[in-house]
C-alpha positions as CSV (number, residue, x, y, z in Angstrom):
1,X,5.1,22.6,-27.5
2,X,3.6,19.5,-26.8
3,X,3.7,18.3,-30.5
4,X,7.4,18.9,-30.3
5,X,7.1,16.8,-26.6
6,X,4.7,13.7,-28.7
7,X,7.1,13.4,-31.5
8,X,10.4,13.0,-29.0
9,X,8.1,10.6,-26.6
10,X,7.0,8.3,-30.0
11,X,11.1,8.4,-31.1
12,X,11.7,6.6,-27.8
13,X,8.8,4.8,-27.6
14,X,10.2,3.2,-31.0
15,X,13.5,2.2,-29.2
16,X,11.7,1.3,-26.0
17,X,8.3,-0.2,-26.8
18,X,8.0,-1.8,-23.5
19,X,8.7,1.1,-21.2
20,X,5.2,1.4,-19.2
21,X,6.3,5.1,-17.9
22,X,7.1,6.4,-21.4
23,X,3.7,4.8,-22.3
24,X,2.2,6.9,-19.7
25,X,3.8,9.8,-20.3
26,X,3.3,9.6,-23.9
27,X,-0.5,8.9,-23.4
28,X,-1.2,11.7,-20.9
29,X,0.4,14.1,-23.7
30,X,-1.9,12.7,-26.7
31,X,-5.0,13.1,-24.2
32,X,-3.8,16.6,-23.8
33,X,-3.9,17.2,-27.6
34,X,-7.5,15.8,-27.7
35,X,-6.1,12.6,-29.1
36,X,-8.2,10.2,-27.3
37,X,-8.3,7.0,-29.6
38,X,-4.2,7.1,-30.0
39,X,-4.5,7.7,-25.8
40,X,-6.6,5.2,-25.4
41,X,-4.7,2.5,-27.7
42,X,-1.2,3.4,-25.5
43,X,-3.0,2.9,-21.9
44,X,-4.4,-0.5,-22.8
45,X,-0.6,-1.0,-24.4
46,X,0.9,-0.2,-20.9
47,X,-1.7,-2.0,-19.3
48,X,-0.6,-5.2,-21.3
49,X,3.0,-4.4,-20.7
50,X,2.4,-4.4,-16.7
51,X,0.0,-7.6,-16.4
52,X,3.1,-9.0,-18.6
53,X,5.4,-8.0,-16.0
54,X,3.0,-9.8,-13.0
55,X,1.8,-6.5,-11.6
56,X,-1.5,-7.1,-11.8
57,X,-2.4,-3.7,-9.3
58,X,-0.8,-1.3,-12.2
59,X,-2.7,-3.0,-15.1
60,X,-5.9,-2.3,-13.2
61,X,-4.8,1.6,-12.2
62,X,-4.1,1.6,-16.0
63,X,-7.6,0.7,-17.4
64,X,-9.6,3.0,-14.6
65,X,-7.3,5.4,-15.7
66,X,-8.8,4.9,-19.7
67,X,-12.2,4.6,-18.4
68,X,-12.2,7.8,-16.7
69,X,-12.1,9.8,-20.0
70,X,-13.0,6.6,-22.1
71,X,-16.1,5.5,-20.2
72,X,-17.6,2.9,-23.1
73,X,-14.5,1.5,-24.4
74,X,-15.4,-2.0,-24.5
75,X,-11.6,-3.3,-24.8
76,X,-10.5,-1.9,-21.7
77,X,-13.6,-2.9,-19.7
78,X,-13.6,-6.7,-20.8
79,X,-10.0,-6.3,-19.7
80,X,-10.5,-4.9,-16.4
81,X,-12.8,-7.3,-15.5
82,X,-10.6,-10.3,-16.6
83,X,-8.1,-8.5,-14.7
84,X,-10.3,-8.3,-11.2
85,X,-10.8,-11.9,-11.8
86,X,-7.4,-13.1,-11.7
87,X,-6.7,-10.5,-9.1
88,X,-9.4,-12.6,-6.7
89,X,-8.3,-16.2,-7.7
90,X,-4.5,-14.8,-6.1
91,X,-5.8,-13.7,-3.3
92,X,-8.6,-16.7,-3.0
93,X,-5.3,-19.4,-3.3
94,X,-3.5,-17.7,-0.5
């Protein structure tokens, strides 16, 4: 069953590759097949897609999100913090 669910997810994923909830989705259901690297890989995707689309507070939730069951992934972790740091000028500007 959730082969069947991956394999329609990744079909419109191919039409929609900017879609941060079918990234999500689609990631959730690889982590759930013990498919952490291709997990991994679409979290910091949808976390690209969000900081893209200015909001900055979903790109974070994205990368704790990977670090809770990716704790030493070195991608998302330079990331966050590059992240928290633009997050601070904003509200330091204000």
């Amino acid at each position: 069953m959730t082969r069947e669910i991956i394999n329609q997810l990744s079909e419109r994923l191919q039409q929609d590759p900017y879609d941060p909830m079918l990234l999500l989705n689609l990631s959730a259901q690889l982590r759930r097949a013990n498919d952490v690297e291709s997990s991994s890989d679409l979290l910091l995707r949808c976390s690209r897609v969000y900081k893209d689309q200015g909001e900055l507070d979903r790109a974070i939730a994205c990368l704790h999100q990977l670090l809770r069951f990716d704790p030493n992934n070195t991608n998302a972790i330079t990331r966050l913090r590059r992240l928290s740091r633009m997050v601070e000028d904003c509200h330091t500007s204000d």
